[in-house]
MIFI-416741 format. One record per residue (C-alpha): residue in one letter; x, y, z. Coordinates in steps of 0.1 Angstrom, whole numbers, padded with zeros to 4 digits, always signed. Layout:
AXYZ ...
//
This chain:
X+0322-0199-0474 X+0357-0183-0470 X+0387-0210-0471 X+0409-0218-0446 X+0447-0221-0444 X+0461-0238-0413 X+0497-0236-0404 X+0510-0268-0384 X+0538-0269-0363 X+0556-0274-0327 X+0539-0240-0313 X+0533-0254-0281 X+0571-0259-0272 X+0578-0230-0250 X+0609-0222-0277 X+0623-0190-0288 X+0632-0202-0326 X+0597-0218-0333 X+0585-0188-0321 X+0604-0168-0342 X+0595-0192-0369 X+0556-0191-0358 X+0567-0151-0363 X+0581-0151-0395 X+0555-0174-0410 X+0524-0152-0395 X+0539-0120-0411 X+0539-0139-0446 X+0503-0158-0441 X+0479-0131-0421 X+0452-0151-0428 X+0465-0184-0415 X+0453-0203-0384 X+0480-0218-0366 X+0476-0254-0348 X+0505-0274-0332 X+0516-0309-0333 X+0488-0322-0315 X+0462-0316-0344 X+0465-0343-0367 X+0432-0339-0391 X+0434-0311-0412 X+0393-0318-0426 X+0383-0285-0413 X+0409-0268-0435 X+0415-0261-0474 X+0456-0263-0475 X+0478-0269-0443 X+0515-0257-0443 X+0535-0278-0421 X+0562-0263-0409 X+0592-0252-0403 X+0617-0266-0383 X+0629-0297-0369 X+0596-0316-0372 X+0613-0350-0388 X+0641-0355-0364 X+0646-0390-0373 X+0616-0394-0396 X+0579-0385-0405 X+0557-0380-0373 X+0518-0385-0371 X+0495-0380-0395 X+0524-0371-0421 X+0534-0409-0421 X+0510-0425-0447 X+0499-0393-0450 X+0463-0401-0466 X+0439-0371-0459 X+0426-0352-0490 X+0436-0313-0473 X+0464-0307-0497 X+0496-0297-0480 X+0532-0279-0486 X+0564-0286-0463 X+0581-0252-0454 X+0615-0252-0437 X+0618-0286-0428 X+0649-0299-0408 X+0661-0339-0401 X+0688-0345-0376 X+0699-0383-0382 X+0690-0402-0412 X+0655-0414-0417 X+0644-0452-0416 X+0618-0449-0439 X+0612-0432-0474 X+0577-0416-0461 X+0595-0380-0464 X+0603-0384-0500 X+0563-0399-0510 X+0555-0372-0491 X+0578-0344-0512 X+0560-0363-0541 X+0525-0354-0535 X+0530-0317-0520 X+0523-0286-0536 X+0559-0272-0525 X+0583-0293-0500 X+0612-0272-0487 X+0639-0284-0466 X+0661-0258-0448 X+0696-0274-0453 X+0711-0302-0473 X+0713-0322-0450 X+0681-0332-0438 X+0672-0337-0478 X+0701-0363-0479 X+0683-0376-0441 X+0653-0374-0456 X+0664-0395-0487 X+0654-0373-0511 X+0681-0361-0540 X+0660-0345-0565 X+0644-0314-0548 X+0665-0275-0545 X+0673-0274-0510 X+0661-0246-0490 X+0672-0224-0457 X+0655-0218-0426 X+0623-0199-0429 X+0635-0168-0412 X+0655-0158-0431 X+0624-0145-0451 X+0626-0118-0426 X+0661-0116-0413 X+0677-0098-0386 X+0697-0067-0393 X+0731-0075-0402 X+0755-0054-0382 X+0775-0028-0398 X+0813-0031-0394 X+0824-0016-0359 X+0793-0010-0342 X+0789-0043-0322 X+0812-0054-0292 X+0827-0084-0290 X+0833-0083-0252 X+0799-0090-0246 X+0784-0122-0250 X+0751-0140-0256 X+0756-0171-0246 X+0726-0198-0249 X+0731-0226-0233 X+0711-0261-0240 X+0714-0288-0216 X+0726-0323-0236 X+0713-0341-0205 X+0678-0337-0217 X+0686-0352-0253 X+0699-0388-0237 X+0670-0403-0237 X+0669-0412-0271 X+0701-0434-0282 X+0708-0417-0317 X+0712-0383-0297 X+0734-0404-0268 X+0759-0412-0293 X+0761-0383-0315 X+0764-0355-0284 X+0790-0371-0263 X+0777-0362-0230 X+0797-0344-0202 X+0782-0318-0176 X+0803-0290-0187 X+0782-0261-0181 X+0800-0250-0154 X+0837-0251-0174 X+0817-0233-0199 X+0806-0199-0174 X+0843-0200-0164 X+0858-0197-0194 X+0839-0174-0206 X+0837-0152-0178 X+0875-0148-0183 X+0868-0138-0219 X+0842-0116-0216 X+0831-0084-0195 X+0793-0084-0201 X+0774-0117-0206 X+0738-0121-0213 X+0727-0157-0206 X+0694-0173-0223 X+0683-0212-0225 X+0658-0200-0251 X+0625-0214-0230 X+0601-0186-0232 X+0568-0182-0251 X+0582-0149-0265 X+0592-0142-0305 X+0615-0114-0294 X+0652-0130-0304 X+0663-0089-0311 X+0659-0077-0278 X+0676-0104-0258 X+0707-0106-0281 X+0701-0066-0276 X+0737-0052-0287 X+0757-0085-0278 X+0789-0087-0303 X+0794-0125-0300 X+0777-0152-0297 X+0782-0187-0283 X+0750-0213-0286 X+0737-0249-0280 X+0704-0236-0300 X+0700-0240-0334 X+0684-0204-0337 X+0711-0191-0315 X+0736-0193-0346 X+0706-0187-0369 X+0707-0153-0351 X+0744-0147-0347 X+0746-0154-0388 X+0718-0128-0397 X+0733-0099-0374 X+0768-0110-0387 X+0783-0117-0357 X+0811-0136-0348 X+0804-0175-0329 X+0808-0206-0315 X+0789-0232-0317 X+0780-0261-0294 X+0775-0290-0316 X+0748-0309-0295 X+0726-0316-0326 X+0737-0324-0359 X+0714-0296-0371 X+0739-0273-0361 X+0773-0287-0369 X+0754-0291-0406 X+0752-0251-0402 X+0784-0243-0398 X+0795-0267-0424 X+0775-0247-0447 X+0785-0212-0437 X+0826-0226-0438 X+0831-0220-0403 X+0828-0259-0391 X+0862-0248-0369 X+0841-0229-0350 X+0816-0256-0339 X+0829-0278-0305 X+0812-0308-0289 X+0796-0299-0253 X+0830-0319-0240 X+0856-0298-0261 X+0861-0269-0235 X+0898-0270-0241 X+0894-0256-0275 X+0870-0229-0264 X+0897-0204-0254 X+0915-0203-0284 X+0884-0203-0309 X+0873-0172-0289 X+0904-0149-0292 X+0905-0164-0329 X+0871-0156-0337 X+0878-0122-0325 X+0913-0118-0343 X+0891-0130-0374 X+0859-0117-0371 X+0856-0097-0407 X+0864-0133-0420 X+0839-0147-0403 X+0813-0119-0411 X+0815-0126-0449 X+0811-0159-0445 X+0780-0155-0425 X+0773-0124-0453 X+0777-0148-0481 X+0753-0175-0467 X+0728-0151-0455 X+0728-0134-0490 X+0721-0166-0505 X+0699-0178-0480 X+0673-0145-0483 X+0675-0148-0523 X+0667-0187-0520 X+0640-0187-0498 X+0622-0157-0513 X+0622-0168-0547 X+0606-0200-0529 X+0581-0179-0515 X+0567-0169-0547 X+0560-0208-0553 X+0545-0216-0518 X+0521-0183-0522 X+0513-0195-0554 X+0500-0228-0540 X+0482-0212-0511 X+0463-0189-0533 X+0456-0218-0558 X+0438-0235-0530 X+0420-0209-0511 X+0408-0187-0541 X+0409-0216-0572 X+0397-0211-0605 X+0401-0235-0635 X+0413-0218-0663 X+0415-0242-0704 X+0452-0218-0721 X+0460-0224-0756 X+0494-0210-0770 X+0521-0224-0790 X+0563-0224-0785 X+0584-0217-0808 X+0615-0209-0783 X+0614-0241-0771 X+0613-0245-0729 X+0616-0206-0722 X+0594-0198-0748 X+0577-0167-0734 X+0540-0181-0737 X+0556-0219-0721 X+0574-0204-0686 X+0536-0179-0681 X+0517-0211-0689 X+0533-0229-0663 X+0534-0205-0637 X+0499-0197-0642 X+0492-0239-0636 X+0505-0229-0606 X+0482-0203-0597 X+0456-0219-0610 X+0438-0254-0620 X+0451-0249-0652 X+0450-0275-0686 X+0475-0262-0710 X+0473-0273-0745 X+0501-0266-0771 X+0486-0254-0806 X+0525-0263-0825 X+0515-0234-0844 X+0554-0227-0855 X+0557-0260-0866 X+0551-0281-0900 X+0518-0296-0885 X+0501-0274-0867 X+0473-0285-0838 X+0440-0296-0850 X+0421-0272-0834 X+0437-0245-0858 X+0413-0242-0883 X+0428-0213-0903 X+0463-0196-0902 X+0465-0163-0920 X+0496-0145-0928 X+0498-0109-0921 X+0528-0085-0929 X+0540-0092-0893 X+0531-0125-0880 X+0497-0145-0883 X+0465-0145-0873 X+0449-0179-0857 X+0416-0194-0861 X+0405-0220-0838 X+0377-0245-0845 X+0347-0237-0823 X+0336-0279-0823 X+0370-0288-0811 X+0372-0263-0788 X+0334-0272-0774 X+0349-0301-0767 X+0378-0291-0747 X+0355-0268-0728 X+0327-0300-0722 X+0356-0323-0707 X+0373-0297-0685 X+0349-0272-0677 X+0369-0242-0670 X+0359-0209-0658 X+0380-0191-0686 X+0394-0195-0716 X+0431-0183-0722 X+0440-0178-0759 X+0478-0165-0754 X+0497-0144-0782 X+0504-0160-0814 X+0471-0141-0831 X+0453-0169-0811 X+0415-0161-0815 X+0379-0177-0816 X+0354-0181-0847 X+0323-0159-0834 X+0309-0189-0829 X+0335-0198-0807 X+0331-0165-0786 X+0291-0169-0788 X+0296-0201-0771 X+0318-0192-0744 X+0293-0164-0732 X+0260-0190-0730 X+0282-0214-0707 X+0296-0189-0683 X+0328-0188-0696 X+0349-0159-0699 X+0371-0152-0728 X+0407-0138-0721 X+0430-0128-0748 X+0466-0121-0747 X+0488-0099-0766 X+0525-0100-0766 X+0545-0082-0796 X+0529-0048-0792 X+0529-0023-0803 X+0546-0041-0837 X+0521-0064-0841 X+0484-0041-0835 X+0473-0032-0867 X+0474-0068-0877 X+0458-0085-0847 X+0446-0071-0819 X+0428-0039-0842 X+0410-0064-0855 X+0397-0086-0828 X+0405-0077-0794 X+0371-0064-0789 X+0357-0100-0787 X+0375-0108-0758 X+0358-0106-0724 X+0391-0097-0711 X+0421-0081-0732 X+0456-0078-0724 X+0486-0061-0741 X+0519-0064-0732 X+0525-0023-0737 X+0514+0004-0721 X+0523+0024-0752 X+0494+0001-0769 X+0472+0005-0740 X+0470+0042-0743 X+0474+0048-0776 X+0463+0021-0800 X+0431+0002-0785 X+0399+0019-0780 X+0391+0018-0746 X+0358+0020-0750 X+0352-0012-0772 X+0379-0033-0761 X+0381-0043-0722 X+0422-0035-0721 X+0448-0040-0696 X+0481-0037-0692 X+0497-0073-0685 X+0537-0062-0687 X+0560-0089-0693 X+0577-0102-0661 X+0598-0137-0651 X+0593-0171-0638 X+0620-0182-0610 X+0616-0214-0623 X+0629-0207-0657 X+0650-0180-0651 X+0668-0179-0615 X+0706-0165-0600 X+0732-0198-0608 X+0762-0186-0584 X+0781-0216-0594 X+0781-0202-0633 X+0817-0175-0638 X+0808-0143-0647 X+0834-0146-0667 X+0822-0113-0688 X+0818-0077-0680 X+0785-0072-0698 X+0759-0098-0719 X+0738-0097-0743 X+0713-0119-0754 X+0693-0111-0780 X+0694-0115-0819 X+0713-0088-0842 X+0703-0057-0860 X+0718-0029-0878 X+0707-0005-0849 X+0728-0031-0824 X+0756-0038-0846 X+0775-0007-0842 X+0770-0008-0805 X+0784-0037-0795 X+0814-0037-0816 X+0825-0008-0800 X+0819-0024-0768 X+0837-0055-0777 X+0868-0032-0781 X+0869-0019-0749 X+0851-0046-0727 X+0845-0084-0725 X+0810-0092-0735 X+0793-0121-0739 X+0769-0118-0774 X+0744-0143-0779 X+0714-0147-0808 X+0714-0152-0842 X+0730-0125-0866 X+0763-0115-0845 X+0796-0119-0858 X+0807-0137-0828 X+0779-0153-0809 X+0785-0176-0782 X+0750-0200-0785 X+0752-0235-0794 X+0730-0233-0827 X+0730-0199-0847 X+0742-0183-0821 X+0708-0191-0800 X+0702-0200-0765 X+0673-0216-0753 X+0663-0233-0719 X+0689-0236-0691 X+0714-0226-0716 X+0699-0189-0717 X+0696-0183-0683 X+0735-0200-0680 X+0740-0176-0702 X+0724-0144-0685 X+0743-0156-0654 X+0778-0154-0675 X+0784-0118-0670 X+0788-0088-0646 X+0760-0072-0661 X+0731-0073-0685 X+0722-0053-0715 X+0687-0048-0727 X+0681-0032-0760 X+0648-0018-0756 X+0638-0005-0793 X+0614-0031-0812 X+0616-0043-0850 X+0588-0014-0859 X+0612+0007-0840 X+0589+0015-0810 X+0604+0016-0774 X+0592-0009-0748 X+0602-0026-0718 X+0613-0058-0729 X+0609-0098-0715 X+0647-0102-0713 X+0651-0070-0687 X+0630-0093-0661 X+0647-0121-0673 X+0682-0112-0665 X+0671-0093-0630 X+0651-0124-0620 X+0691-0142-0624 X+0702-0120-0599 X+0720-0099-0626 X+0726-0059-0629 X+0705-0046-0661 X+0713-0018-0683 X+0688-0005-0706 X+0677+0025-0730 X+0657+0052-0705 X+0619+0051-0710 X+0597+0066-0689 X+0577+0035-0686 X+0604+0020-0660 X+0597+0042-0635 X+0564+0025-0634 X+0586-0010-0630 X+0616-0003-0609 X+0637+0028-0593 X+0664+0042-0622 X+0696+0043-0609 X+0690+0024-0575 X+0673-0008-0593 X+0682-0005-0627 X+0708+0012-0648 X+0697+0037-0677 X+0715+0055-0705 X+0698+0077-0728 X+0725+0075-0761 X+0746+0050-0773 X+0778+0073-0766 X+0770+0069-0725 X+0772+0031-0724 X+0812+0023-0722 X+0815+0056-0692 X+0781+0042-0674 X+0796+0001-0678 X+0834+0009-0669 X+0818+0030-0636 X+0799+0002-0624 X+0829-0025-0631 X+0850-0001-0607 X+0822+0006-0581 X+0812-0031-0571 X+0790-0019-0537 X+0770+0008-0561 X+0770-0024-0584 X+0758-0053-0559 X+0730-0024-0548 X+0716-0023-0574 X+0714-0061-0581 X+0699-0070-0549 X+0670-0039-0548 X+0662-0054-0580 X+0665-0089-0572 X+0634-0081-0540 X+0617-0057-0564 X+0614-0083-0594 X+0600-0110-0565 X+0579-0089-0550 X+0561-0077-0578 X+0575-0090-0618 X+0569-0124-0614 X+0545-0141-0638 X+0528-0152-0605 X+0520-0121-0593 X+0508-0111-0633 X+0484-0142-0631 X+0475-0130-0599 X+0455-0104-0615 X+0443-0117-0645 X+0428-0144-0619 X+0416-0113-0598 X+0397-0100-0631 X+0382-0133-0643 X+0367-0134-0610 X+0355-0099-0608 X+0339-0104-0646 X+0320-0136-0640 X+0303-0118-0611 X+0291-0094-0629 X+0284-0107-0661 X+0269-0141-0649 
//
């Protein structure tokens, strides 16, 4: 029986921004069913996303208060407007899959301190912003919400100020203006582009009104009859521009100085819709993660071992994929002094080691959490036959996972890759050149990112024209002193003459991805320790911080992202300091590039999306084989 994924929300409203949300939400979630505010049990359905807008004005509503239904749920775009009485919000934020909050705000309403803050769920799918010069400011879209409706409730009473002003309001602006397009936003229609049509200013009492006027860049004024929007404008540092419903005298003067300043005011509004569409995407990759842990689950038992501490390659994809899946991870502490139990035998090999695990111990894993597959991930991880034998008579699939190839083939993967029911190798070198396809069940599982591990810190100085982070060897050496002459790079990893880590030189944890964050741009040496080309980890790493990467061509990329309008490419050594002193002096060509590869990394090189189809292929393997 196909799952079901209900979407829950004010839909019945008669409001253009909750359409647009409903909108916005439907073009991410095809499949979802959408039910309003009056549906409160959520039996019938396998996740619900509540969500987004202001659906805790002053605190949880029915059933979310003593929320106790076992549909498990994610909170998408949330908004507060006063401060909430009770702390059902934050158990609630305790217990969801994902709970995002569109402004700081309502978190602080909402009591909750601990939790990234988010932005309004359109901005998934913004407006176009308006190029310089092709909008006019003489005409207006004004939207205009009656206070008078609000009173009723004494927290809005007090906050709003009340005077009927509407009237002081058309006269103003009628003297300000010579086209004015009037809405109040009451409509069953999504279609916010057409009525704001090719207005060049905007004045609003909606929330969505601004929403809209900040996506197309446009200059405005904004009625502050909600704290929802003054808390807006706050944020986009133009709180000047926000009057209560009773301020009229200032509206004259804001007007011809929100025109006199409108390329101010349009990088503002650039600068927090920038951030806004990098924030909430890099949510999204979470909140589809959930969904598609609840509507297609499978249990999946991973074994793998650290020894880069928390961003440890095999760490950040084993807990994305507990994401994507119901996962059990178990550490085997096969770099350390005392290695797991369940390591029965660890044999050296002239480039790493080959792992034996203990088919008992691992029956007993299998007994207690009766997954569908079995995840042994890098390290030389690998089953006794026995281990594998058993596996196949309980309907378990076997999934290997190799990540230092080409290097490490001959000693690992040569020898047993073929017992896998599913194999995976890091490089498509590997895949079409080392492992016979015809005994081994290969695939290509690239490397990729985790936004939880690795994300854009715009608080951190790029205080350095390039970075590197990675440890040093002769073929590097050379390179980056002559660098160092002519630019200022940040070197981290073991081996350099002046690295910048903490210990050795190294990074690890939120200090890497401080570091990746500390420059202009990103170098990635491609060439391995056996001296084969590939596409390394820390290329997604750095583009998954929001950075501009440089790296040796390979053909490979093309397969990844576009040369030259995603990523940067040089072919010798001797092109580096002309390619990195063009892009310091060209910073448009420069930001370009960061942001196509910034949506092309979440789109498709998160470790999410990699699960995504090794989840895809367990599936399609059990059906057939069992």
């Amino acid at each position: 029986m196909e799952k079901r994924l209900a979407v829950w929300g004010w839909w019945q409203g008669r409001n253009l921004g909750d359409n647009w949300i409903k909108r916005t939400v439907a073009g991410l979630f095809p499949e979802a069913e959408f039910i309003d505010t009056r549906v409160v049990d959520f039996s019938a359905y396998d996740f619900v996303i509540c969500g987004g807008g202001g659906l805790f004005i002053y605190d949880t509503i029915r059933p979310w208060f003593n929320y106790s239904q076992k549909t498990p749920y994610g909170m998408l775009g949330l908004g507060a407007e006063f401060p909430h009485i009770t702390d059902q919000a934050y158990k609630l934020s305790r217990n969801a899959k994902f709970f995002y909050v569109r402004d700081q705000y309502s978190l602080d309403c909402m009591k909750i301190g601990d939790i990234e803050r988010s932005y309004d769920i359109t901005f998934a799918s913004p407006l176009n912003f308006s190029d310089s010069g092709n909008f006019d400011m003489n005409k207006l879209f004004f939207v205009w919400r009656e206070g008078l409706e609000l009173l009723w409730n004494e927290s809005f009473r007090k906050y709003i100020c009340y005077e009927n002003k509407k009237d002081e309001y058309n006269r103003i602006i009628a003297g300000e203006f010579d086209e004015i397009t009037a809405d109040d936003f009451q409509t069953s229609c999504d279609d916010i582009e057409k009525r704001i049509g090719n207005c060049g200013f905007v004045i609003s009492g909606r929330y969505h009104g601004i929403v809209a006027a900040i996506q197309k860049g446009l200059p405005c004024i904004a009625i502050d009859i909600c704290p929802k929007i003054r808390a807006l404008m706050k944020e986009c540092d133009l709180e000047e521009y926000c009057i209560k419903i009773n301020e009229t005298e200032k509206l004259k003067e804001l007007i011809c100085k929100a025109k006199s300043e409108s390329e101010i005011i349009r990088r503002k509004q650039f600068l927090y819709r920038d951030k806004a569409i990098v924030v909430i995407k890099k949510h999204l990759t979470n909140v589809k993660a959930a969904v598609d842990e609840a509507l297609n689950s499978v249990r999946v038992l991973q074994y793998g071992s650290y020894w880069m501490q928390d961003n440890d390659v095999v760490k950040v994809m084993a807990d994305d994929l507990a994401k994507i899946c119901d996962s059990r991870e178990i550490d085997l502490k096969v770099y350390t002094r005392t290695p797991d139990s369940r390591v029965k035998a660890k044999i050296s090999t002239p480039n790493g080691h080959i792992c034996i695990l203990n088919t008992e111990k691992v029956r007993n894993d299998v007994l207690n959490f009766k997954p569908d597959a079995v995840v042994l991930n890098s390290g030389g991880l690998v089953l006794e036959d026995s281990g594998f034998k058993m596996l196949s008579e309980m309907g378990i699939i076997s999934v290997g996972i190799e990540l230092s190839d080409p290097d490490v083939y001959p000693y690992n993967g040569a020898f047993y890759a073929n017992k896998f029911d599913l194999f995976y190798t890091n490089s498509k070198y590997s895949l079409v050149n080392q492992y016979d396809r015809e005994k081994v069940n290969i695939h290509l599982l690239p490397f990729a990112a985790s936004t939880d591990h690795h994300f854009y810190m715009p608080e951190i100085e790029r205080k350095f024209d390039l970075v590197v982070v990675g440890h040093a060897r002769e073929d590097r050496l050379g390179v980056m002193r002559e660098l160092s002459k002519r630019f200022k790079v940040g070197i981290y990893g073991c081996g350099w003459e002046s690295g910048l880590g903490e210990v050795h030189g190294e990074v690890h944890g939120v200090q890497h991805t401080k570091a990746i964050n500390g420059g202009l741009m990103y170098l990635s040496f491609a060439k391995t320790i056996a001296g084969y080309m590939n596409v390394k980890v820390g290329l997604f790493e750095a583009i998954a911080c929001n950075q501009v990467v440089i790296t040796s061509y390979i053909e490979e990329l093309n397969d990844y992202f576009d040369i030259g309008k995603e990523i940067i490419c040089y072919k010798d050594d001797s092109e580096l300091p002309g390619i990195i002193e063009y892009y310091l002096e060209h910073e448009e060509e420069r930001e370009a590039i960061r942001k196509k590869a910034y949506e092309r990394f979440l789109m498709e090189h998160t470790y999410l999306s990699r699960w995504k189809k090794v989840k895809d292929d367990i599936k399609c393997i059990k059906k057939v084989k069992f």
